[in-house]
C-alpha positions as CSV (number, residue, x, y, z in Angstrom):
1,X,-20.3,9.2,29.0
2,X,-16.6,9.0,31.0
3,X,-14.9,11.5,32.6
4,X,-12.5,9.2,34.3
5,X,-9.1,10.0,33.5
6,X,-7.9,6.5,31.8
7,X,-4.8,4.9,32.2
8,X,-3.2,4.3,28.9
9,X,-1.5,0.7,28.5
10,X,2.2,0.3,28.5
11,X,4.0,-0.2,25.3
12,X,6.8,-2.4,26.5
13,X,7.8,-4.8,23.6
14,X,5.7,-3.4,21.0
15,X,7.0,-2.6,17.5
16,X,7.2,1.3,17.4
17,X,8.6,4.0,14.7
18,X,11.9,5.2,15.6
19,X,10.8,8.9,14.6
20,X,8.9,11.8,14.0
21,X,9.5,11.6,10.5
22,X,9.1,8.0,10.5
23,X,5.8,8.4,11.6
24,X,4.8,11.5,9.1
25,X,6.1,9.7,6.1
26,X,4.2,6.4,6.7
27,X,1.0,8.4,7.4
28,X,1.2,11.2,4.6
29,X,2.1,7.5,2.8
30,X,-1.6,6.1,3.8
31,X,-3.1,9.4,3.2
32,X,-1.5,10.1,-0.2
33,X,-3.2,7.7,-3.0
34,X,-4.9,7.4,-5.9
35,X,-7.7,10.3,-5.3
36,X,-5.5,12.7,-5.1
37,X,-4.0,12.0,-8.8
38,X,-7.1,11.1,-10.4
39,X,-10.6,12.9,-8.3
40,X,-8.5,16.0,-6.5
41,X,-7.8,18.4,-9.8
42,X,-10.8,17.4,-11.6
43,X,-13.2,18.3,-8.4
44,X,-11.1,21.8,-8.3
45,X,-11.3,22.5,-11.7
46,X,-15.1,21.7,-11.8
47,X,-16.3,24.0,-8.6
48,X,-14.1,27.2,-8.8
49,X,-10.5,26.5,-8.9
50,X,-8.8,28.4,-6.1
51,X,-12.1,28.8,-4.8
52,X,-12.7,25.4,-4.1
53,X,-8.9,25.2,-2.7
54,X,-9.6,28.0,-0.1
55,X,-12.6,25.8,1.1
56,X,-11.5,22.4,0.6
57,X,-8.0,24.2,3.1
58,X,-10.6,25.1,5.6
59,X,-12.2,22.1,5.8
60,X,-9.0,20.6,6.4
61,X,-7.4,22.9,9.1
62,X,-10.7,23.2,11.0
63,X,-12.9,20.2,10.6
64,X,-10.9,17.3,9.6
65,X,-8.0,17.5,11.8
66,X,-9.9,17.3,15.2
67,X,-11.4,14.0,13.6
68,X,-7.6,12.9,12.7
69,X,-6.3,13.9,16.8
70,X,-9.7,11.5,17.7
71,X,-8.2,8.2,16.0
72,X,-4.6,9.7,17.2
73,X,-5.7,9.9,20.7
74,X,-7.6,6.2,20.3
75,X,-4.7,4.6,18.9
76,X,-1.9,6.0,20.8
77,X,-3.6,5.4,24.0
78,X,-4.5,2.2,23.9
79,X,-1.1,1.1,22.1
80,X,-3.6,-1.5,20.4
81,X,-4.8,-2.4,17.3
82,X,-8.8,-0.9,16.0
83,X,-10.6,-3.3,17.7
84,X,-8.4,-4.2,20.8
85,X,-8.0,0.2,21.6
86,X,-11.7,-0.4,22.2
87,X,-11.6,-3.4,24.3
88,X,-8.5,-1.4,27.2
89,X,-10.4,2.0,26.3
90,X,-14.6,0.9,27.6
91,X,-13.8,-2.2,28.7
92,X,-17.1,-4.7,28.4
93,X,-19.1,-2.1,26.1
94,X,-20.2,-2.3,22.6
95,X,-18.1,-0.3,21.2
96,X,-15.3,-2.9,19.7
97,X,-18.0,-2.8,16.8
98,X,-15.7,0.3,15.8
99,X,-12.6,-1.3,15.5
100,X,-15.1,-4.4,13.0
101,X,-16.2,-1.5,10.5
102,X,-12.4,0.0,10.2
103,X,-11.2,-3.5,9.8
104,X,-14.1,-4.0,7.2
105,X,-13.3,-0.4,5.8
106,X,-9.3,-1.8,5.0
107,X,-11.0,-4.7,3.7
108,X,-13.3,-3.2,1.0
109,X,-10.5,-0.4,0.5
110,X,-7.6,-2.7,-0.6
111,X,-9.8,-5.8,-2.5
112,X,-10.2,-2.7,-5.4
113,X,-6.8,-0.4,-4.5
114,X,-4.6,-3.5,-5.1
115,X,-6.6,-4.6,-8.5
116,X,-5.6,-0.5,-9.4
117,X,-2.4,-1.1,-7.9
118,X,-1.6,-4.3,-11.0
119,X,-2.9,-2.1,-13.4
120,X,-0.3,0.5,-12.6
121,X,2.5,-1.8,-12.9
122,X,1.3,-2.9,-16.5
123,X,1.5,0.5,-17.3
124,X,4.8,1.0,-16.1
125,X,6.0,-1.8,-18.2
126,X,3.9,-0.5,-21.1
127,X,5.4,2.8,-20.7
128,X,9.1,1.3,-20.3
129,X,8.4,-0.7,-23.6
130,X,7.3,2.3,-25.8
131,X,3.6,0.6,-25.7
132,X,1.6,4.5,-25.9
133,X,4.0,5.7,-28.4
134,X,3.5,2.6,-31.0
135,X,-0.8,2.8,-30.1
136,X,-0.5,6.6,-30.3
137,X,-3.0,6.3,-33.7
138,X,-6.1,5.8,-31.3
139,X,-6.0,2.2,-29.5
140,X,-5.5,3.9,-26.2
141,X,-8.8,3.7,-25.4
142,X,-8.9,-0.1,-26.4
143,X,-6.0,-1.2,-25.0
144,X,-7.4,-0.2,-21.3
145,X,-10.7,-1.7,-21.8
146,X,-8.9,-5.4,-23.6
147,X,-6.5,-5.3,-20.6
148,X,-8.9,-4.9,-17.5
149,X,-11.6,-7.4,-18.8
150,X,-8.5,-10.1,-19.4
151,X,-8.9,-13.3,-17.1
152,X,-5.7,-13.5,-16.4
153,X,-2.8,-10.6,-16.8
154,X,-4.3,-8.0,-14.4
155,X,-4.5,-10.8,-12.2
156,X,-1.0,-11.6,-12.5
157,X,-0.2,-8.1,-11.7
158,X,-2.6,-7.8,-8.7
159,X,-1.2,-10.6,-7.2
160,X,2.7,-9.0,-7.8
161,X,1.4,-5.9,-6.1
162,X,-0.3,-7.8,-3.1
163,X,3.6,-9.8,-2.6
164,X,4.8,-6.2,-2.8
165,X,2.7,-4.7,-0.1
166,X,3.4,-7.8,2.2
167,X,7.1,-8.5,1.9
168,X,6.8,-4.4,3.6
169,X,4.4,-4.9,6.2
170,X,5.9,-8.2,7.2
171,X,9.4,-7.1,8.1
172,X,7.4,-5.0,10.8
173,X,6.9,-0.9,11.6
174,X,10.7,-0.7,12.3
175,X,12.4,-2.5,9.5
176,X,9.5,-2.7,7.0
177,X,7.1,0.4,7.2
178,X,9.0,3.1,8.3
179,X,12.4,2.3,6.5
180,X,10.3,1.7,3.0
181,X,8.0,5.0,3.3
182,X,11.1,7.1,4.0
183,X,12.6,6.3,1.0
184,X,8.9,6.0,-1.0
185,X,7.6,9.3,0.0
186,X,10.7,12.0,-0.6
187,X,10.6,9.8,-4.5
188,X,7.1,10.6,-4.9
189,X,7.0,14.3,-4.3
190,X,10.4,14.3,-6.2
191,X,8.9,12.8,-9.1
192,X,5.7,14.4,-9.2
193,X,7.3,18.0,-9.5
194,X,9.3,16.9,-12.2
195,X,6.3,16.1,-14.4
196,X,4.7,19.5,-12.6
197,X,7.3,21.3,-14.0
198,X,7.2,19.9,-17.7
199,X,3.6,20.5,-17.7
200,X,2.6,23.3,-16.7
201,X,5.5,24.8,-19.2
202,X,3.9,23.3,-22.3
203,X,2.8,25.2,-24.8
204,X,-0.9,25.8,-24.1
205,X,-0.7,25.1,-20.8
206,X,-1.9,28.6,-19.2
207,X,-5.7,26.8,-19.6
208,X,-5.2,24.5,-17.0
209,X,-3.4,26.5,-14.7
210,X,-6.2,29.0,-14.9
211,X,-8.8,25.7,-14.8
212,X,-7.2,24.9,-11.2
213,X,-6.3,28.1,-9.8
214,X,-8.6,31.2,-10.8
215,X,-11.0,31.4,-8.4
216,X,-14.6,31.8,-9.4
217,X,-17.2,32.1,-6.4
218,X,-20.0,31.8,-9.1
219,X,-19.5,27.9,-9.2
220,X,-19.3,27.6,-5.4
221,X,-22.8,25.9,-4.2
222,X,-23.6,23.5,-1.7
223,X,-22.4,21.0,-3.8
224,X,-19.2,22.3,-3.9
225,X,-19.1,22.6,-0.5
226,X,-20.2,19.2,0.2
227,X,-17.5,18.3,-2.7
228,X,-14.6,19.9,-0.8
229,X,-15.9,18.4,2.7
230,X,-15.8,14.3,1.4
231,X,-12.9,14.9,-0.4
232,X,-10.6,16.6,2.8
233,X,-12.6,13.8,4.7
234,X,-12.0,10.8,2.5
235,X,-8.5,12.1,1.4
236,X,-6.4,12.1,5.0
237,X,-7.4,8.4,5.3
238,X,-10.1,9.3,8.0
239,X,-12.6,6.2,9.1
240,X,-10.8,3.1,7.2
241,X,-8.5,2.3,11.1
242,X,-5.0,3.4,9.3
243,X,-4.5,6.5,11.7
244,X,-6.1,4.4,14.5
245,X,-3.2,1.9,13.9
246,X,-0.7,3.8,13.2
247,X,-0.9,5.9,16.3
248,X,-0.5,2.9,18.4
249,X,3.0,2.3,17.2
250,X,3.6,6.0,18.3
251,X,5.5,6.8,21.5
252,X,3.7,8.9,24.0
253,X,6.3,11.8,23.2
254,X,5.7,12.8,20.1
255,X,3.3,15.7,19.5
256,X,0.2,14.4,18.0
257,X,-1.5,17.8,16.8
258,X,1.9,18.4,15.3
259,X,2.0,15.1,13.6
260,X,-1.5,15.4,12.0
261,X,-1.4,18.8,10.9
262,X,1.7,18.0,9.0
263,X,0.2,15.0,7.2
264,X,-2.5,17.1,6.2
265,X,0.0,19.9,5.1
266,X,1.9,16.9,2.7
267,X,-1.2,15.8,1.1
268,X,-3.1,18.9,0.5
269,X,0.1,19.6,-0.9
270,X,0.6,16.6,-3.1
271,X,-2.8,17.1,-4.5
272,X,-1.8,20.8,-5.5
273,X,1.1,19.5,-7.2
274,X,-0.7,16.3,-8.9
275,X,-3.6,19.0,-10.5
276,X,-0.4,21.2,-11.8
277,X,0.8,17.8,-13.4
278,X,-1.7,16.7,-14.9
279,X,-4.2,19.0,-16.3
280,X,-2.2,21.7,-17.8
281,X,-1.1,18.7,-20.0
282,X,-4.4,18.2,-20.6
283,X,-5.8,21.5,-21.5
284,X,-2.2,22.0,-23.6
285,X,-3.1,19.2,-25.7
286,X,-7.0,19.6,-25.9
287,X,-8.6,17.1,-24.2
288,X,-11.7,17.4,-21.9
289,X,-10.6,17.2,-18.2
290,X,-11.7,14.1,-16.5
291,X,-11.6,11.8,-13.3
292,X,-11.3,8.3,-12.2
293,X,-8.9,5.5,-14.2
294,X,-10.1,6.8,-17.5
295,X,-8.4,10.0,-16.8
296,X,-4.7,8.0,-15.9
297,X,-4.9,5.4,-17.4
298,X,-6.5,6.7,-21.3
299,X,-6.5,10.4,-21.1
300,X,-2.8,10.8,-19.6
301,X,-1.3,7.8,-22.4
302,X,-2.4,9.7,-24.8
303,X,-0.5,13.0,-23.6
304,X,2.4,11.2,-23.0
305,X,2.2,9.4,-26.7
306,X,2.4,12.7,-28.1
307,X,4.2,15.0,-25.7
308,X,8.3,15.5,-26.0
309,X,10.3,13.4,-23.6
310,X,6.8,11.9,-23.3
311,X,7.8,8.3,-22.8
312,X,10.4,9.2,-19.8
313,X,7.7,11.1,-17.9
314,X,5.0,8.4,-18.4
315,X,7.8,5.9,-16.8
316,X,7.9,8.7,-14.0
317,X,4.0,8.9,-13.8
318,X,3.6,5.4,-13.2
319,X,5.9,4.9,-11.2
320,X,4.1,7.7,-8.7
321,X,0.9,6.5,-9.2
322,X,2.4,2.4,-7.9
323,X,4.0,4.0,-5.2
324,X,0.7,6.4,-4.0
325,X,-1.1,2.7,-4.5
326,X,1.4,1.2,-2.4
327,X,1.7,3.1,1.0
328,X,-1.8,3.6,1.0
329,X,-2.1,-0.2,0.7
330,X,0.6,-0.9,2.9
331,X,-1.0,0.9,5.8
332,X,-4.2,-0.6,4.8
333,X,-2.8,-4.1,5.1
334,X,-1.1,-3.4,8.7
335,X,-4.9,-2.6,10.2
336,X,-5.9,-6.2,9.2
337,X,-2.5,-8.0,9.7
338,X,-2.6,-6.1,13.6
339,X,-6.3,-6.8,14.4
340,X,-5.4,-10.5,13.6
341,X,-1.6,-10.7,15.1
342,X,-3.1,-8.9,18.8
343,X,-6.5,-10.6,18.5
344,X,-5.7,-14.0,17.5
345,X,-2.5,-14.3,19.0
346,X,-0.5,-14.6,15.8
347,X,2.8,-14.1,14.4
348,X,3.5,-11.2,12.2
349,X,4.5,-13.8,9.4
350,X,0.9,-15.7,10.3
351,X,-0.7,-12.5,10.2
352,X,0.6,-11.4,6.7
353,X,0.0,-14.7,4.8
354,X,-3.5,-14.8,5.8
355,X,-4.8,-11.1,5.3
356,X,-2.7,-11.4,2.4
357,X,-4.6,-14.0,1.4
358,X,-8.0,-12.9,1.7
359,X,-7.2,-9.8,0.0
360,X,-6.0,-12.4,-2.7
361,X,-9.4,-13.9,-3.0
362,X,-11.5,-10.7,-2.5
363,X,-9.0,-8.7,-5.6
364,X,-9.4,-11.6,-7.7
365,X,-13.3,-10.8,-7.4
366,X,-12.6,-7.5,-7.8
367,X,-10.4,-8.0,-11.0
368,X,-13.0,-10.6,-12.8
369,X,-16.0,-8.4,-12.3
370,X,-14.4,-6.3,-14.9
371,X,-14.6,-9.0,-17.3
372,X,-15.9,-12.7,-16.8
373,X,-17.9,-11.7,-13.6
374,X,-19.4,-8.2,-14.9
375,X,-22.9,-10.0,-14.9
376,X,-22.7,-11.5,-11.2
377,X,-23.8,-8.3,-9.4
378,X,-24.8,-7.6,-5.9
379,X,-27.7,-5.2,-5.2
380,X,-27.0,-4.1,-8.9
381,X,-23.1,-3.5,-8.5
382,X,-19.9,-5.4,-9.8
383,X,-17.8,-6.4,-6.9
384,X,-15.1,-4.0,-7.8
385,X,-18.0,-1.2,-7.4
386,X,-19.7,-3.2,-4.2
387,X,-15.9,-2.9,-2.4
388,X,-15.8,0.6,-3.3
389,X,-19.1,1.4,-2.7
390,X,-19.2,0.0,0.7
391,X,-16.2,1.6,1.9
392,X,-16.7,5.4,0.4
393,X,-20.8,5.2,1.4
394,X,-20.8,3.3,4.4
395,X,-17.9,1.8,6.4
396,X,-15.8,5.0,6.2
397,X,-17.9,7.3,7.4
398,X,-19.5,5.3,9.9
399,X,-16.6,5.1,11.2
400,X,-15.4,8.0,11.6
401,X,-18.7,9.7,12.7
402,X,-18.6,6.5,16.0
403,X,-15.1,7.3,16.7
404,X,-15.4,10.8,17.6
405,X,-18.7,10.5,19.7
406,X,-16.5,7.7,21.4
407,X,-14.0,10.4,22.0
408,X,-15.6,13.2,22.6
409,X,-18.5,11.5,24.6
410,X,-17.2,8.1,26.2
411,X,-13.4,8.8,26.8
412,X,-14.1,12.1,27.9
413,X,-12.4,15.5,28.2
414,X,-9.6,14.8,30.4
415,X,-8.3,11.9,28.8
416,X,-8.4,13.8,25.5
417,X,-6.7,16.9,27.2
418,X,-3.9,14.1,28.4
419,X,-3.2,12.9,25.1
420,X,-3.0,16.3,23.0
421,X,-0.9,17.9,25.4
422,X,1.4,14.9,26.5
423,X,0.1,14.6,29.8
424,X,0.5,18.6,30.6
425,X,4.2,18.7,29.0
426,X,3.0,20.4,25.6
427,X,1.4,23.7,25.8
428,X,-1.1,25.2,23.7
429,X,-3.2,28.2,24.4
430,X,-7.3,27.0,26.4
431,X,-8.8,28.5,23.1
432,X,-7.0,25.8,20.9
433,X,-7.6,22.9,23.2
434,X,-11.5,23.9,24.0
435,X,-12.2,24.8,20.4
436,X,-10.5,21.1,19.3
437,X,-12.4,19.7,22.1
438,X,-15.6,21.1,20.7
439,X,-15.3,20.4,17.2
440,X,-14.6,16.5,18.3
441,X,-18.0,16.9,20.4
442,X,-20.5,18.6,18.5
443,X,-19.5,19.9,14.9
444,X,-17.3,16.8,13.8
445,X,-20.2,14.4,14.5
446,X,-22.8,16.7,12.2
447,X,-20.6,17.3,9.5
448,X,-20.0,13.5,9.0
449,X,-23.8,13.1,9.0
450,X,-23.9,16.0,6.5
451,X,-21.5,14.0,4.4
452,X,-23.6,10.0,5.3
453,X,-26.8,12.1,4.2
454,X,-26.3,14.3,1.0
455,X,-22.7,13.3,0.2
């Protein structure tokens, strides 16, 4: 344990966001994927509607963000990438291992998310080229299944997506991050109210908006609670080194509780709107509620095949769910392309081309197990569900539960004070800053053990 008041490193010459809601956009961007489309409105449906909303909110507002302010405060004052923060933050300890499992995290995370990311590009171009409306007789679910065991297109597409995600992160934070998110993000919540809109004012609809939003405390258990806590935990991008590196391209003026608890506002949000997109559809056209790629890439194809102006909102749909794929992975790409640029001395352009390229190998793997590779499994999973499995189970929260006992135990109270409050020039009332101080300590580190244990 330290209660040294640290010294945080100087900035000069490192790339920074230019503003506040450069910053917001490019994390709501990391935070705002593909769970909140396809797990969010199923998991609220399934365990009480508003019910599960009111919980999942409170897990959010009280639990989560203190574990958010932990990898602000990490990143921001260290002005370093996940494993470097550790190296100017306990100098000569252990705890650099940290910074290894959130680079691991990003490396599990985008070797599926970028496989996901092709497939949502062959949509698109499905959708453009009237695809769902000519297989609209039934070989919806067919045409999913042919395309994702080929050898060779959703390789094609994965590989489009990865060139996508680095021609962003290598123009920089400036130039390349912030400049694409800000125009990404406003699209995306643009876009996903329009098919909001048209859905929940369907004929039929009512079903699914009373599926998401009557609240019934009968189906609230422990499961739902432990539902709502890995999803707010798992959703605002918590343990995979995103927030870590973000916050070290974030000057020491901005207001870091302010910051957070707006990203969490944007994609609770998001997912509110997503579950009014999609299952009133759903429900209007009698189909059985679902999760995961089944439920966006067969189940919504299907709507859209027989729905009016059905062909211009699966255009739209797609072209949300590339860009959720895409700031997420973007932001997933920048934790690996900063731990080699800082760590290995490397140019940006260095950087890029060689996580780039390992995400190329490990994506192709990905890809094949869903077809030629499906029998070469690893302690009885495909690669695609060893990526994902090792990230969600393990390397997420593992990191998350180290990096608030590093915060809240090794950099100590003071230095924690310093960073939420500016160095003294923000105020917030003792009750907020003791109660966030205590949650990083003591309830932060149980809950993610609750989640490691029974999640």
């Amino acid at each position: 344990m330290s209660a040294k008041k640290s010294q945080s490193p100087s900035a000069s010459g490192r790339d920074s966001f230019t503003s506040s809601f450069g910053v917001l956009v490019a994390l709501a961007g990391s935070a705002i994927g593909l769970g909140n489309l396809w797990r969010f409105p199923y998991h609220v449906g399934e365990n009480g509607g508003a019910a599960f909303i009111f919980i999942y909110i409170g897990f959010v507002f009280i639990l989560c963000l203190p574990i958010m302010y932990s990898e602000f405060i990490i990143g921001r004052r260290s002005q370093r990438n996940v494993f470097g923060a550790f190296k100017v933050l306990a100098p000569g300890s252990k705890w650099g291992i940290v910074g290894i499992f959130a680079v691991l995290s990003s490396l599990c995370i985008l070797s599926f998310y970028s496989v996901v990311g092709g497939w949502s590009i062959e949509y698109l171009v499905k959708a453009i080229t009237f695809d769902f409306t000519r297989e609209a007789g039934g070989n919806l679910d067919t045409m999913f299944s042919d395309f994702v065991s080929s050898p060779i297109k959703p390789l094609i597409w994965h590989v489009v997506f990865l060139l996508l995600t680095a021609l962003v992160v290598i123009a920089g934070i400036e130039k390349g991050i912030e400049k694409y998110t800000k125009m990404m993000m406003p699209m995306l919540f643009v876009m996903i109210i329009i098919i909001a809109i048209r859905s929940v004012t369907l004929e039929g609809s009512k079903e699914g908006i009373n599926y998401l939003f009557k609240p019934d405390f009968s189906k609230v258990t422990f499961n739902t609670l432990l539902a709502a806590l890995g999803q707010a935990f798992f959703s605002l991008s918590i343990g995979c080194g995103t927030i870590m590196t973000y916050a070290s391209y974030v000057k020491k003026s901005k207001n870091i509780v302010k910051l957070s608890a707006y990203t969490a506002i944007a994609d609770t949000t998001f997912a509110i709107i997503a579950g009014c997109a999609i299952m009133p559809a759903v429900f209007a056209f009698g189909i059985s509620p679902g999760e995961g790629p089944g439920l966006v890439f067969i189940t919504l194809p299907k709507i859209f095949a027989q729905m009016p102006l059905g062909g211009i909102l699966a255009i739209i749909f797609f072209f949300v769910l590339i860009i959720a794929a895409l700031t997420s992975s973007i932001s997933l790409l920048e934790v690996v392309v900063a731990y080699l640029k800082e760590e290995f001395n490397m140019k940006r352009t260095t950087a890029v081309i060689i996580g780039s390229s390992i995400f190329l190998v490990t994506g192709c793997l990905a890809s094949l197990s869903m077809g030629v590779l499906s029998d070469v499994k690893i302690f009885g999973k495909t690669f695609f569900d060893l990526f994902d499995t090792l990230s969600s189970d393990f390397f997420l929260t593992t990191c998350g539960l180290l990096v608030v006992i590093f915060v809240g135990w090794r950099l100590g109270k003071a230095n924690v004070m310093d960073e939420l409050t500016n160095s003294g020039t923000i105020k917030f009332p003792k009750w907020f800053t003791e109660t966030t101080f205590f949650i990083i300590r003591f309830v932060a580190p149980v809950t993610i053990l609750v989640i490691m244990i029974f999640g």
